[in-house]
C-alpha positions in Angstrom: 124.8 81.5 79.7 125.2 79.4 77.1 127.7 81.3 74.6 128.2 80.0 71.0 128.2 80.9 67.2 126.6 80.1 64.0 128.5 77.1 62.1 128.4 75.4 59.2 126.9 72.0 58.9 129.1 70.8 55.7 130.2 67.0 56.2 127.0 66.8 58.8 126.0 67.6 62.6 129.0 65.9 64.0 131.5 68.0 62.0 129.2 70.4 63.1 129.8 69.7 66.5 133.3 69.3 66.2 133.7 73.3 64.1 131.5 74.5 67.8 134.5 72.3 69.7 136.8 74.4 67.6 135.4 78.2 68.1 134.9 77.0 72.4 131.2 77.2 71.8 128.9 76.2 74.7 125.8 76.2 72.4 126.0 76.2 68.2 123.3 76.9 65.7 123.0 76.0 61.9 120.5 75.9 59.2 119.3 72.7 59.0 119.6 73.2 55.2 120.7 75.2 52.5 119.2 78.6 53.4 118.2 79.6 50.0 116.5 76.3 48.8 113.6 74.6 49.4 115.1 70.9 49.2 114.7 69.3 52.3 118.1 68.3 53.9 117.7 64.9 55.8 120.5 63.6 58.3 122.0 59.9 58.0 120.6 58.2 61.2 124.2 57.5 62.1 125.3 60.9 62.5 122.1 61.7 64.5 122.7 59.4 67.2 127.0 60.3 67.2 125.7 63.9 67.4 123.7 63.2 70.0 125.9 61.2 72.2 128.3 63.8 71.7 126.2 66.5 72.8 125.0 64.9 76.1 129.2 64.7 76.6 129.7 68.3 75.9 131.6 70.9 75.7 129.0 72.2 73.4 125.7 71.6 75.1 122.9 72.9 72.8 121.9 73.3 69.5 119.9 75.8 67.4 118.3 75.4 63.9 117.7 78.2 62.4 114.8 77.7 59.4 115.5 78.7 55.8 115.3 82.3 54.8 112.9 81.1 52.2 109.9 81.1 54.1 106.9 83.3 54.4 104.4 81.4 56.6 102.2 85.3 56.2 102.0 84.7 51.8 99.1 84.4 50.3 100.8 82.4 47.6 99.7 79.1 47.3 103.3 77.6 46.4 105.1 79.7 48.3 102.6 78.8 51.4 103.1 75.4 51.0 106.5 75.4 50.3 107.2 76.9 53.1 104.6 75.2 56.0 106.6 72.0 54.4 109.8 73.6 55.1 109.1 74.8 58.7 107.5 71.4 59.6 110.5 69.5 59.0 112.8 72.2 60.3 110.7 70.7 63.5 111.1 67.6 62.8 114.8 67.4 62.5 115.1 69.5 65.8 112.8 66.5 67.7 115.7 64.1 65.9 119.1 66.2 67.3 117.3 67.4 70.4 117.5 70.6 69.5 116.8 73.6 71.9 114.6 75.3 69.3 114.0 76.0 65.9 114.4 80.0 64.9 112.3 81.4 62.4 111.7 84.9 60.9 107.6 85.3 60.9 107.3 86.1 57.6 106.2 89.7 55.7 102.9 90.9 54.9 104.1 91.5 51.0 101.7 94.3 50.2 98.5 92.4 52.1 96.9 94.1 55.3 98.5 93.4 58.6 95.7 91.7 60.5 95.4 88.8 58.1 98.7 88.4 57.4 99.8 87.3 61.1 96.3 85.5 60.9 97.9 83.4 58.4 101.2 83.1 60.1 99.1 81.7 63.3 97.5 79.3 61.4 100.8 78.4 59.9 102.4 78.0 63.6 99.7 75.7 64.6 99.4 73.3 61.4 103.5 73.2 62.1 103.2 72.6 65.5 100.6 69.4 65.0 103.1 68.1 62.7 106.2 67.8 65.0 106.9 66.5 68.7 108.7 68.2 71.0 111.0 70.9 69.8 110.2 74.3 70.6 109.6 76.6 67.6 111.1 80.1 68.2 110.1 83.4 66.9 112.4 85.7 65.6 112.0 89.7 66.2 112.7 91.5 63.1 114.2 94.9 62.0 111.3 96.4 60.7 112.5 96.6 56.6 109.7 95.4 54.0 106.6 95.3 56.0 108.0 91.8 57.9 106.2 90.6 60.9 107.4 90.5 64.3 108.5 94.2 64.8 107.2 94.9 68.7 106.7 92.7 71.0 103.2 93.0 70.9 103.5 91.5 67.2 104.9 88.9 68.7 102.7 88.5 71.4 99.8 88.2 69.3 101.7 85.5 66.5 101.6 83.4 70.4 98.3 83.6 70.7 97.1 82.9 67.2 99.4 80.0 67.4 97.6 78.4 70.4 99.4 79.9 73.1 101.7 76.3 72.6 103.9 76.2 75.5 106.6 75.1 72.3 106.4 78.6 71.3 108.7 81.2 72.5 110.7 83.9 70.9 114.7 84.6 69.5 115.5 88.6 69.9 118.2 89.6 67.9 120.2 93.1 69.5 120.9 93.9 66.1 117.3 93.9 65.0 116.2 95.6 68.5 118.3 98.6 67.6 117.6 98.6 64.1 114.0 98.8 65.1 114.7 101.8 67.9 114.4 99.3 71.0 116.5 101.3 73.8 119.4 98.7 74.5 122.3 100.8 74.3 123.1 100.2 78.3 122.7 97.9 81.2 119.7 99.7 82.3 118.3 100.6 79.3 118.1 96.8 77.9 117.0 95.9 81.6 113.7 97.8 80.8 113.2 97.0 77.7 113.4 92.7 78.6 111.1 94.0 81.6 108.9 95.0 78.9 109.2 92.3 77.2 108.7 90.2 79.8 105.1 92.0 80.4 103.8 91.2 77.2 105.5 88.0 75.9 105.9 86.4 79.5 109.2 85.1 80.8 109.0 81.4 79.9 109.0 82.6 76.3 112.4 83.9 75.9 114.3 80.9 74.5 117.3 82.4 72.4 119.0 85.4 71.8 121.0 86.3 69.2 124.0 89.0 69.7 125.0 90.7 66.5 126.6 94.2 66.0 124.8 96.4 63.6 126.4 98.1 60.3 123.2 100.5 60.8 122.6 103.2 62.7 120.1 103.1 65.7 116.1 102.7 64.0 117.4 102.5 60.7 115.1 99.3 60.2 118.1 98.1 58.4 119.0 94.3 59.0 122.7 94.5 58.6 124.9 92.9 61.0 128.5 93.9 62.2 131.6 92.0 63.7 131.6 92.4 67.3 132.4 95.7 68.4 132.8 97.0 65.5 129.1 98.6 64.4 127.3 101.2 65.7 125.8 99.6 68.8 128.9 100.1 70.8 131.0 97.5 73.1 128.7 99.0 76.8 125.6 97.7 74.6 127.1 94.4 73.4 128.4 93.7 77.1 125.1 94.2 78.2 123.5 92.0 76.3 126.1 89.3 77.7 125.6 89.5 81.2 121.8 90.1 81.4 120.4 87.9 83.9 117.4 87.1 82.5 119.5 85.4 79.5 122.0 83.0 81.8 120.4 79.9 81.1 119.6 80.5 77.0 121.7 79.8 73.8 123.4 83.1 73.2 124.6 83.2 69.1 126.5 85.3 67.7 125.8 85.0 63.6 128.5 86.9 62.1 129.8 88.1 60.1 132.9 87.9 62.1 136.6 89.4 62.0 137.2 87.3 59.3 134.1 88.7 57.3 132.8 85.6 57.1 130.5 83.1 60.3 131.8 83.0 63.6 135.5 81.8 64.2 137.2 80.9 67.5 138.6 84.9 67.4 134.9 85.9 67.4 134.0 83.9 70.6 136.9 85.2 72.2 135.3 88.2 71.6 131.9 87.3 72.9 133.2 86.5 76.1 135.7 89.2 76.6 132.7 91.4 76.6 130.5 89.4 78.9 133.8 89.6 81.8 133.2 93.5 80.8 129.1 93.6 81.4 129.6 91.1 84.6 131.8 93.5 86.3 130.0 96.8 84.9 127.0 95.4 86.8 128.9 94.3 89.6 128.5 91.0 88.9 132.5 89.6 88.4 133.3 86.5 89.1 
């Protein structure tokens, strides 16, 4: 398992690198720009290839983008559309240049139009995005539920797949915080097991890419996206653990976003944190070390 935080990309990827170094990340992710802007952040070819090298060097081993919150691949909006299919497509773009794991996105929201076309339009959007990029794997978030967004069940998600052209690029991000905002039963060991059996079912295993372990300020189906320091919401430490030592998530990028102790991204405390309670789910299922 590949356990890391979200960091900020200030000074460029290798400082980047270095702030994972710092927090003992094995994987980091960051936005690969400014999250509330549509201006296209490109990386000096210099600090590509020194990020690079460094991450084939380790200790941190992977990298996630995460896209900007800006975009709504499901809008009817003809700006907004193209703003964002722009966006998204060099989100891709960059990730082929770092050699990224994946890029995360949230699907998008249906803003007031009928379900069915909207994730019609979020399919075509995955494929025009897809056509324009290489190699790196575009990754699609699970949401909380709040403002009609996309991507609720994993059915949603299973169907966003499909209409995307059942890529082999395209796999999913689930977020804990979302699943329990959403009323996912992952509260236990056993519990979560079913519900990634499940998921499993409809999504297919080769889909799961990334998972994202944030606490929840919520309480359990609130549809409420607020996230938590670790240990400190209303999912509970047994729930958190879990999510740590599932097996089905050893070999992914495991990120936790924050906020942390510090009430701001992920510090070194934080990841201290993360990996106490993966110790605590190992030997709850018996797996210790």
């Amino acid at each position: 398992m590949l356990i890391g935080g979200h960091v900020s990309p200030a000074g460029g990827l290798v400082k980047a690198f270095h702030r994972g170094v710092e927090r003992d990340c094995d994987a980091i992710q960051i936005f690969n720009q400014s999250p509330r802007a549509w201006r296209l952040q490109h990386y000096r070819p210099d600090d590509v290839e020194e990020f690079r090298r460094l991450l084939a060097g380790g200790p941190v081993r992977a990298i996630v983008l995460h896209a900007i919150y800006l975009i709504n691949p499901a809008s009817k909006d003809e700006t907004v559309r193209r703003k964002s299919l722009e966006a998204l497509a060099h989100a891709l773009r960059v990730g082929d240049q770092v050699g990224a794991h994946g890029v995360v996105v949230h699907p998008g929201s249906q803003v007031g139009e009928p379900l069915d076309e909207s994730i019609d339009r979020v399919g075509e959007a995955i494929r025009i995005v897809l056509s324009e990029s290489e190699r790196c794997p575009l990754l699609l978030e699970n949401t909380a539920g709040a403002g009609g967004t996309i991507g609720r069940s994993f059915d949603e998600l299973a169907r966003l797949i499909e209409l995307g052209g059942g890529d082999p690029r395209l796999g999913i991000c689930l977020d804990s915080c979302h699943m329990f905002a959403m009323g996912f039963e992952v509260c236990t060991a056993d519990e979560l097991s079913g519900t990634i059996e499940r998921c499993i079912e409809v999504v297919g295993a080769e889909r799961l890419g990334c998972v994202h372990v944030n606490d929840s300020k919520a309480s359990f189906g609130s549809n409420r996206d607020r996230h938590a320091p670790l240990g400190e919401g209303e999912m509970g430490r047994e729930a958190l653990a879990a999510f740590y030592s599932e097996p089905r998530f050893e070999d992914l990028p495991v990120i936790f976003e924050g906020p942390g102790l510090e009430g701001r991204g992920a510090a070194l405390a934080d990841i201290e944190i993360a990996r106490g309670l993966r110790e605590e789910g190992l030997r709850a299922r018996g797996l210790a070390r």
